[in-house]
KEZA-312105 format. One line per field, with one value per residue (C-alpha): residue in three letters; x, y, z. Coordinates in nm, 2 decimals. Example, Ala and Ser with C-alpha at 12.3 -4.5 7.8 and 13.67 -1.06 7.14 Angstrom:
residues 2
marnu = [Ala_Ser]
c1 = [1.23_1.37]
c2 = [-0.45_-0.11]
c3 = [0.78_0.71]
END
This chain:
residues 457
marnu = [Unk_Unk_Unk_Unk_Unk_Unk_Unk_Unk_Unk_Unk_Unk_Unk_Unk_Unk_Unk_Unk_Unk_Unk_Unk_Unk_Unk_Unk_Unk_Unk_Unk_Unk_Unk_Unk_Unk_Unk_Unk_Unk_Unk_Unk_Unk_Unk_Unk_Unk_Unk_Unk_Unk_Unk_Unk_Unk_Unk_Unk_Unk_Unk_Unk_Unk_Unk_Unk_Unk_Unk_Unk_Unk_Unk_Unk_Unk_Unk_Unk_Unk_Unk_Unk_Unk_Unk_Unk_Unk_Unk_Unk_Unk_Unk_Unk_Unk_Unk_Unk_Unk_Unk_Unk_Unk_Unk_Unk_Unk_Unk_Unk_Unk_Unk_Unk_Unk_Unk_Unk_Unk_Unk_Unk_Unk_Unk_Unk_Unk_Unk_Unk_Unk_Unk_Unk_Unk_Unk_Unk_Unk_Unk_Unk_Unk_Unk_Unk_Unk_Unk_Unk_Unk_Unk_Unk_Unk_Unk_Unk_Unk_Unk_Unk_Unk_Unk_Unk_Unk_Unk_Unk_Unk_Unk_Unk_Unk_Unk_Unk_Unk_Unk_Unk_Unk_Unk_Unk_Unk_Unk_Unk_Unk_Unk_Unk_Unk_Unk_Unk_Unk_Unk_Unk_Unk_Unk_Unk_Unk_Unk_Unk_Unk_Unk_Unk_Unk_Unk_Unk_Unk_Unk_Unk_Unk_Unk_Unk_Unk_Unk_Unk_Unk_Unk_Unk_Unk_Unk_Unk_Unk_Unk_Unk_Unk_Unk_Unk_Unk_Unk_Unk_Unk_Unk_Unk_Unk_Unk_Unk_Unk_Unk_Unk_Unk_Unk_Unk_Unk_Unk_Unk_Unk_Unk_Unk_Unk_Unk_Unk_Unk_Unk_Unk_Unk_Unk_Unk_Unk_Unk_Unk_Unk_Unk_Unk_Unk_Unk_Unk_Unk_Unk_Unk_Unk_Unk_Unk_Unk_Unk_Unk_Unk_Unk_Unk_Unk_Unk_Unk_Unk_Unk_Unk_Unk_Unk_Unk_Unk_Unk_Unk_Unk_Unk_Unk_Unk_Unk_Unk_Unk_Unk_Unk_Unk_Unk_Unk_Unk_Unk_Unk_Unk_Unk_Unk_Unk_Unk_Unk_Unk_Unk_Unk_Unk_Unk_Unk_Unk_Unk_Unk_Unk_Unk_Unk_Unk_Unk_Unk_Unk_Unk_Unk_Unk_Unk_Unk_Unk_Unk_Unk_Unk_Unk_Unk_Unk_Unk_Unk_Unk_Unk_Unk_Unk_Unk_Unk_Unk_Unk_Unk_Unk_Unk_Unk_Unk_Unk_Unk_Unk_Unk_Unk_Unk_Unk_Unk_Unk_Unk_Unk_Unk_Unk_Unk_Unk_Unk_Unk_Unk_Unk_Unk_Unk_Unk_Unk_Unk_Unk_Unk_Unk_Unk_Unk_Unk_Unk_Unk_Unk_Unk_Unk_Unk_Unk_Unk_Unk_Unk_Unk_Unk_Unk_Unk_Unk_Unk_Unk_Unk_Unk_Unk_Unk_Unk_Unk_Unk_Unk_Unk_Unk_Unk_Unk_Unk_Unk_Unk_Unk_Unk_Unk_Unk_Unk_Unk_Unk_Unk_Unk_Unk_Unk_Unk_Unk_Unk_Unk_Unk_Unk_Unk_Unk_Unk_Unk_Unk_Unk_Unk_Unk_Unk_Unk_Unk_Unk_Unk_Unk_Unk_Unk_Unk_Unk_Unk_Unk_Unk_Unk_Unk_Unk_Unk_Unk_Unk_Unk_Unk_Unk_Unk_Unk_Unk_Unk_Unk_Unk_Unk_Unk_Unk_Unk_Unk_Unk_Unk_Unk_Unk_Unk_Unk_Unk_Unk_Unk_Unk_Unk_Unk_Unk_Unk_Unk_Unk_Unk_Unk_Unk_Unk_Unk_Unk_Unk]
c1 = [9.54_9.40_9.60_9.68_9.75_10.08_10.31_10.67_10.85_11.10_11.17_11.31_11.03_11.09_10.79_10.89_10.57_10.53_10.93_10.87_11.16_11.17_11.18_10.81_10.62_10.37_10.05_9.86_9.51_9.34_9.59_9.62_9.86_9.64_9.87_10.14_10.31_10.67_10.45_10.45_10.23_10.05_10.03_9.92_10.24_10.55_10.86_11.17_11.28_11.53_11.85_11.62_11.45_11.12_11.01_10.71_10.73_10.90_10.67_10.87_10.63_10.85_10.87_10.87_10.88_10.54_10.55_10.61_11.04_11.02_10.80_11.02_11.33_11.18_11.05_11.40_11.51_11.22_10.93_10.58_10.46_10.55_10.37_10.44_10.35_10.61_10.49_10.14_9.90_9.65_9.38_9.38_9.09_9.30_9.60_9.50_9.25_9.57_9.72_9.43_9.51_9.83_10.08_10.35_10.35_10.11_10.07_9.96_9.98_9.90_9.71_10.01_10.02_10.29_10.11_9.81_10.05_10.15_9.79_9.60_9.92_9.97_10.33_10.53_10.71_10.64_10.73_10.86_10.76_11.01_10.77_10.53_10.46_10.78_10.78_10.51_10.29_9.93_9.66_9.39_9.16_9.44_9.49_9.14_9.15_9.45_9.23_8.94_9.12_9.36_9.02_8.89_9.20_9.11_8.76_8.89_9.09_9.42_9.66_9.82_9.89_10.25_10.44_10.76_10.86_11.18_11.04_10.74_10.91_10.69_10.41_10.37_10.35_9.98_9.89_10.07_9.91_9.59_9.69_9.75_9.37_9.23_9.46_9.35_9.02_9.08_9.32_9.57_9.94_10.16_10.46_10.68_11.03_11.08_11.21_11.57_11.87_12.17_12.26_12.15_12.05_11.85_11.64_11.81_11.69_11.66_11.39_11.23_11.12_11.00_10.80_10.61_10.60_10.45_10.15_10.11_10.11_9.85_9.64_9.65_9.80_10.01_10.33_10.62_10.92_11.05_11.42_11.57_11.94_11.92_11.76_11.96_12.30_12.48_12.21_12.06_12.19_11.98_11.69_11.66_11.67_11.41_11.16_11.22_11.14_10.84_10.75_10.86_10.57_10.31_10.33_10.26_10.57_10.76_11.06_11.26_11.59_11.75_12.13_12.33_12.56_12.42_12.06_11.84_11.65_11.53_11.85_11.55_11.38_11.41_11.69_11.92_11.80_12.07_12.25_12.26_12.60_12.59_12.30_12.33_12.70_12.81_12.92_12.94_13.24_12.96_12.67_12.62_12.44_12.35_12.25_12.61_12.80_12.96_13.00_12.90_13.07_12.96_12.85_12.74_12.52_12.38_12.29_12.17_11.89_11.72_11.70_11.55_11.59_11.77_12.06_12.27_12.42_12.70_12.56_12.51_12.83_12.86_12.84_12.49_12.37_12.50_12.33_12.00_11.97_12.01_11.85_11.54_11.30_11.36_11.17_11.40_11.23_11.40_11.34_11.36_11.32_11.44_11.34_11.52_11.77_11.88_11.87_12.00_12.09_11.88_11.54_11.71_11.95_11.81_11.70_11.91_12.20_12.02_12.01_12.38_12.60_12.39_12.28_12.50_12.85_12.91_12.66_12.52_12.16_11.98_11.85_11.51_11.56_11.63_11.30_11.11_11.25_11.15_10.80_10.65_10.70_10.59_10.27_10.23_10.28_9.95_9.71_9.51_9.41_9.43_9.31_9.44_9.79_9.73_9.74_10.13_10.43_10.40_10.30_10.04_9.73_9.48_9.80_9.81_10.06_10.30_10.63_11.02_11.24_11.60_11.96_12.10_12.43_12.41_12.18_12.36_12.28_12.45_12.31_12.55_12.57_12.70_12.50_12.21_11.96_12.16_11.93_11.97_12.11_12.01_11.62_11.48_11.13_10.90_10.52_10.28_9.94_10.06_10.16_10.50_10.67_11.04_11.05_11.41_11.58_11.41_11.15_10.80_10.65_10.33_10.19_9.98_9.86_9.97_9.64_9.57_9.66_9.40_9.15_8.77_8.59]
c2 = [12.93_12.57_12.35_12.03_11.69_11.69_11.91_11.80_12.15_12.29_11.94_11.94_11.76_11.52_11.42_11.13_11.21_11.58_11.65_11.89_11.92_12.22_12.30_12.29_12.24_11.97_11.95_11.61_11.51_11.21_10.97_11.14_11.49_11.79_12.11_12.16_12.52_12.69_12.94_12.85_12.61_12.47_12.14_11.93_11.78_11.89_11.75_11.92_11.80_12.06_11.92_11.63_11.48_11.40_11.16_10.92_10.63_10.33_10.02_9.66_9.41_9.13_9.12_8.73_8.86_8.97_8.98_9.19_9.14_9.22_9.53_9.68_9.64_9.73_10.06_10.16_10.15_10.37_10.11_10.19_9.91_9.55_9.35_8.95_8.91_8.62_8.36_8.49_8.25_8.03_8.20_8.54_8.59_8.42_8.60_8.97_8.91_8.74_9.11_9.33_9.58_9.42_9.64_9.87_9.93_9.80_9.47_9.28_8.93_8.77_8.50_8.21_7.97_7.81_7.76_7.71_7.43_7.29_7.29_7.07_6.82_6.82_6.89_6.86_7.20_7.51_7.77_7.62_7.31_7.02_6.71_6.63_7.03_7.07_6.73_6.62_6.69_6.82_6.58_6.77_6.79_6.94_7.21_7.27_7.28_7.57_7.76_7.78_7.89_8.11_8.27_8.28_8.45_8.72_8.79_8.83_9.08_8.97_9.26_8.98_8.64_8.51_8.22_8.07_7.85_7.78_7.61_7.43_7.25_6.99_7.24_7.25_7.57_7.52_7.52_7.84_7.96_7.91_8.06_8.37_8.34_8.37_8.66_8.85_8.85_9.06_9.29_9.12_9.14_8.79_8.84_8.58_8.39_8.27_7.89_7.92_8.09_8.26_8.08_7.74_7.51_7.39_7.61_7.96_8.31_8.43_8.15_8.17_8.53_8.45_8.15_8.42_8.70_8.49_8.40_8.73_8.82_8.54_8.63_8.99_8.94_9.21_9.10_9.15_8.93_8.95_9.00_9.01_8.99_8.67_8.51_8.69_8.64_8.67_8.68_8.96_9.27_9.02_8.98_9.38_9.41_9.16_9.34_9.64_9.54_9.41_9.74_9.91_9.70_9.78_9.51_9.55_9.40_9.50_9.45_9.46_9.41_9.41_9.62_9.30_9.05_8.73_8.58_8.38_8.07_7.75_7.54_7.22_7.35_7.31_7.49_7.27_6.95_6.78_7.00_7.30_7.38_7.41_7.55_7.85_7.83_7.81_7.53_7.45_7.72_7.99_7.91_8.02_7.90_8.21_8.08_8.00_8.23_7.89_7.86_7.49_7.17_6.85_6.75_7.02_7.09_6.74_6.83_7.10_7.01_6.73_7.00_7.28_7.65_7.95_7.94_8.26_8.20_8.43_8.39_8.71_8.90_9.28_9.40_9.23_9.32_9.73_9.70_9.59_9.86_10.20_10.07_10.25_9.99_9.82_9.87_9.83_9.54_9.34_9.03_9.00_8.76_8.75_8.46_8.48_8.75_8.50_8.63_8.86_9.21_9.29_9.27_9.59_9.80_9.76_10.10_10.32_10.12_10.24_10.58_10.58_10.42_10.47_10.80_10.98_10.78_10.66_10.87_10.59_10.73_11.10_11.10_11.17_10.84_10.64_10.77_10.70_10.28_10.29_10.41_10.56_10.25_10.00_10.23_10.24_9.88_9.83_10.10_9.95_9.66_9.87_10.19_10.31_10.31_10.60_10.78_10.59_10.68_11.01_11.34_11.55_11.71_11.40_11.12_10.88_11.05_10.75_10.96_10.93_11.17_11.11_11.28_11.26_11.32_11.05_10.74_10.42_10.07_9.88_9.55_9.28_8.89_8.83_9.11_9.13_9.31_9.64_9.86_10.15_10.48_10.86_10.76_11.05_11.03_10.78_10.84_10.51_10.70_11.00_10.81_10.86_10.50_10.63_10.97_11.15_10.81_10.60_10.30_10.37_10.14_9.96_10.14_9.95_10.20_9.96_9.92_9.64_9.69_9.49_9.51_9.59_9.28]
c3 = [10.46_10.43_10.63_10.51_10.73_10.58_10.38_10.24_10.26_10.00_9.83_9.45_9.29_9.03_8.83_8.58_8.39_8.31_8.39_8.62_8.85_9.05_9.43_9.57_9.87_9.87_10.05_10.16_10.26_10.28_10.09_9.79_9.70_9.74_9.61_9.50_9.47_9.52_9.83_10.20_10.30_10.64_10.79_11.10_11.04_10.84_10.69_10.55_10.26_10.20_9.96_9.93_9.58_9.60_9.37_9.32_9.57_9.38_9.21_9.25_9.01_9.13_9.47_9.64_9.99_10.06_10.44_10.67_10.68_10.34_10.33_10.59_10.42_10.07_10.26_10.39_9.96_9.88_9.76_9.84_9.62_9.61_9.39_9.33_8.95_8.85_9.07_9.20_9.38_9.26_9.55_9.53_9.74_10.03_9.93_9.96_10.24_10.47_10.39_10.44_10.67_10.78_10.55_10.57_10.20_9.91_9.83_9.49_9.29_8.99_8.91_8.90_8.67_8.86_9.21_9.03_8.80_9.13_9.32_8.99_8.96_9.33_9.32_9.69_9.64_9.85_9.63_9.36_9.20_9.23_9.11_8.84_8.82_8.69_8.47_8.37_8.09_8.20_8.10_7.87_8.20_8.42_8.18_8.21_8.54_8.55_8.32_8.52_8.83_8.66_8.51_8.88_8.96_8.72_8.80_9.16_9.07_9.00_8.80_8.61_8.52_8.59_8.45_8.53_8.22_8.33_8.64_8.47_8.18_8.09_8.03_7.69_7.42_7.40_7.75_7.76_7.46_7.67_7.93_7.77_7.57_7.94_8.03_7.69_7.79_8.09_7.95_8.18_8.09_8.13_8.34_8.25_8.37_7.96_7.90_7.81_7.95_7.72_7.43_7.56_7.29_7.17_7.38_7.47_7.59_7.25_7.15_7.50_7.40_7.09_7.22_7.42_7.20_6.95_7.21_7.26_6.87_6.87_7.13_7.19_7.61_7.67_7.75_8.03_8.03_8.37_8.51_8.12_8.20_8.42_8.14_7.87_8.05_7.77_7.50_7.71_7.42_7.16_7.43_7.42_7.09_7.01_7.29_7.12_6.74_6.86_7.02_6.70_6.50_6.77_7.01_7.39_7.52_7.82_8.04_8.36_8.53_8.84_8.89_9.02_8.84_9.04_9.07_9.31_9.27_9.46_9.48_9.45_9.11_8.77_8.70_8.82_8.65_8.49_8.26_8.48_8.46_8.04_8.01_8.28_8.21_8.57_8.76_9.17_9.27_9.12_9.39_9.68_9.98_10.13_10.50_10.56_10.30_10.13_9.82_9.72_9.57_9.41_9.76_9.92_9.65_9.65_10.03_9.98_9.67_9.88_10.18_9.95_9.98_9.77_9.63_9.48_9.13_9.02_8.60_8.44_8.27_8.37_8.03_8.01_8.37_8.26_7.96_8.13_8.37_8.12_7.85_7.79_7.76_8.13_8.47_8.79_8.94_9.28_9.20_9.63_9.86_10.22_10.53_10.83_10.73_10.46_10.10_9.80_9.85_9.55_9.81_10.02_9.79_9.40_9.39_9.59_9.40_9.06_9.17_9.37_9.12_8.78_8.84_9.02_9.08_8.71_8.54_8.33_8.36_8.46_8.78_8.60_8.41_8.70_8.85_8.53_8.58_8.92_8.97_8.60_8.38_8.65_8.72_8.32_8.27_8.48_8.46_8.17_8.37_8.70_8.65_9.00_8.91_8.72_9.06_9.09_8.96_8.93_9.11_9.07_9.25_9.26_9.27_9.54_9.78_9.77_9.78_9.89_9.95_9.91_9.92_9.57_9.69_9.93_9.88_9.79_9.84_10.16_10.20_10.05_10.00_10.35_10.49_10.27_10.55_10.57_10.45_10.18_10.30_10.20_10.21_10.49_10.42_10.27_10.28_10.17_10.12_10.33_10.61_10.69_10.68_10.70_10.90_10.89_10.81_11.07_11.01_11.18_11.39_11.43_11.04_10.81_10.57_10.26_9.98_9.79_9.43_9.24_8.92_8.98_9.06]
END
């Protein structure tokens, strides 16, 4: 009987791809899933997986938080991926090689127009832009200049490009247009935050998908608009329509969403220029500074917008968040971010709260369906431009053996906004490239078998 260096014994395997869902043993050598069969099995190591699901590990194409406080959290909630594809960074050598080897789970990003925005108009902002990256229109040099390096991005490798409209106003629909030529040439898809918000005129949701589905009709980029009901809000039933007629007539348009009512954003950015409160129909009472658990005032938020950081915004309607999450055309994507401790539950419970309260407490998806979101469609999204994450998302002899295995009856999402480190229960075993991350509910220590996911260069 070979022996394998793991097996994951008597597991209900879910496989998003072929369907197969039937209880199985799994055997695992050198990274990657070597059998698969219902008869006993031998390994150097073994876990029991008995009650347990075992699905594909879960791929988060919008993760801020790539460090190590983040990977560790995202880990505990079943992500073996976490891939930074709105924002990006404008070096992506530097980028991947100050993760190389350093990773509890795999790590990716795009090639950003926003730091890249920020780096040619030498913007002040960190993370976000908050000066003339944000403002000001780009001289016909300085697009130039975000061209070539968002090219240089892409022959290093880069999965994607990723845009932020809503933080880089003054960049105009022709330097975005351009920006999506580059990424067409590489086969790379746009991930992108769209201008407008809900019904905002003169520029709302609806048009800031159509702005971007047009580039992409001109251009050929294949497109992903990112986290569509905290741009939707209340538009977002329109937003999902509008991705899905343009699938309908061919188009390589996709989407994602995160399972919570309230969003995250730099408290210093764009969003709040003047006019915040109309346009993202909220106003002070409905932020809230996460560090000290206040919600803000005229004041306070005044303070708090010279100082910089994130702020949580209570914007997007139930009905529209709901709506989001079963539709059939979104990813589950986290949209996370934590420093310090400080942050949005989303980061530590998105997908054990997809799979407690949508799957099995109010039955709004199949588990299989909530699988699919969560690992398939992200792998899917990618593979053209990475060929790897064919070997993602799913399981099968050959497939990267990036797995979780969870209790159905009892994984559920803890963290909260006071408390937004807790991390997800019901999660017994996660493996990132076989390596056993989460063993019998507890975080490993002192692993780094995270990859890098990036194109051939």
């Amino acid at each position: 009987m070979t022996t394998y260096e793991l097996v994951l014994k008597n597991g209900r395997v879910m496989d998003p791809e072929s369907g197969l869902d039937a209880v199985m043993n799994i055997g695992v050598s050198g990274g990657s899933v070597q059998a698969m069969s219902e008869k006993a099995m031998r390994g150097k190591e073994e876990l029991d997986a008995s009650g347990l699901v075992v699905a594909p590990g879960f791929i988060d194409m919008h993760s801020h938080g790539q460090d190590d406080e983040n990977y560790r959290i995202q880990a505990q909630d079943g992500v073996t991926t976490a891939l930074e594809l709105e924002v990006g960074t404008a070096d992506v050598d530097a980028w991947y090689a100050s993760r190389q080897g350093r990773s509890l789970i795999n790590y990716g990003a795009s090639a950003g127009h926003i730091p890249t925005r920020m780096k040619v108009l030498r913007d002040p902002g960190t993370f976000l832009p908050m000066g003339d990256a944000a403002h000001r229109r780009a001289t016909d040099g300085e697009v130039a200049e975000i061209l070539r390096t968002l090219k240089r991005g892409l022959e290093r490798g880069a999965p994607a490009v990723g845009f932020g409209l809503q933080y880089t106003p003054a960049a105009s629909g022709w330097e975005v247009l351009e920006a999506f030529r580059i990424a067409a040439r590489f086969g790379a898809s746009c991930h992108v935050h769209v201008r407008g918000m809900g019904h905002a005129e003169p520029i709302g949701a609806v048009e800031g998908v159509e702005e971007v589905i047009a580039a992409a009709a001109i251009t050929g980029a294949p497109l992903h608009v990112v986290h569509i009901s905290s741009s939707g809000l209340a538009a977002t039933g329109r937003l999902l329509q509008t991705v899905g007629e343009a699938r309908k007539r061919g188009m390589d348009v996709t989407t994602e969403c995160y399972p919570y009512t309230a969003g995250m954003s730099g408290i210093e950015s764009a969003i709040f220029d003047e006019g915040w409160q109309k346009k993202l129909g909220v106003d002070y009472g409905d932020l809230l500074w996460p560090a000290t658990g206040e919600r803000l005032t005229a004041e306070s938020f005044a303070r708090y917008r010279k100082q910089c950081g994130m702020v949580v915004v209570y914007f997007i309607p139930d009905p529209a968040m709901h709506a989001a999450v079963i539709s059939p055309l979104t990813a589950i994507a986290t949209d996370g971010y934590l420093r310090g401790g400080v942050g949005h539950p989303r980061t530590a419970g998105s997908y054990a709260r997809v799979l407690g309260h949508f799957a099995r407490e109010s039955k709004s998806l199949t588990l299989m369906d909530a699988i699919r979101k969560s690992a398939l469609l992200p792998a899917m999204r990618l593979e053209k431009r990475v060929p790897a994450m064919k070997n993602k998302g799913r399981i099968r002899v050959g497939a990267d053996a990036d797995l979780v295995a969870f209790d159905p009856k009892t994984v559920t999402d803890r963290a909260t906004y006071q408390q937004p480190t807790l991390p997800s229960a019901g999660f017994r075993h996660v493996l990132v490239a076989g390596v056993s991350v989460v063993r019998d509910d507890k975080l490993q220590q002192g692993l780094s078998p995270g990859k890098p996911i990036r194109a051939s260069f």
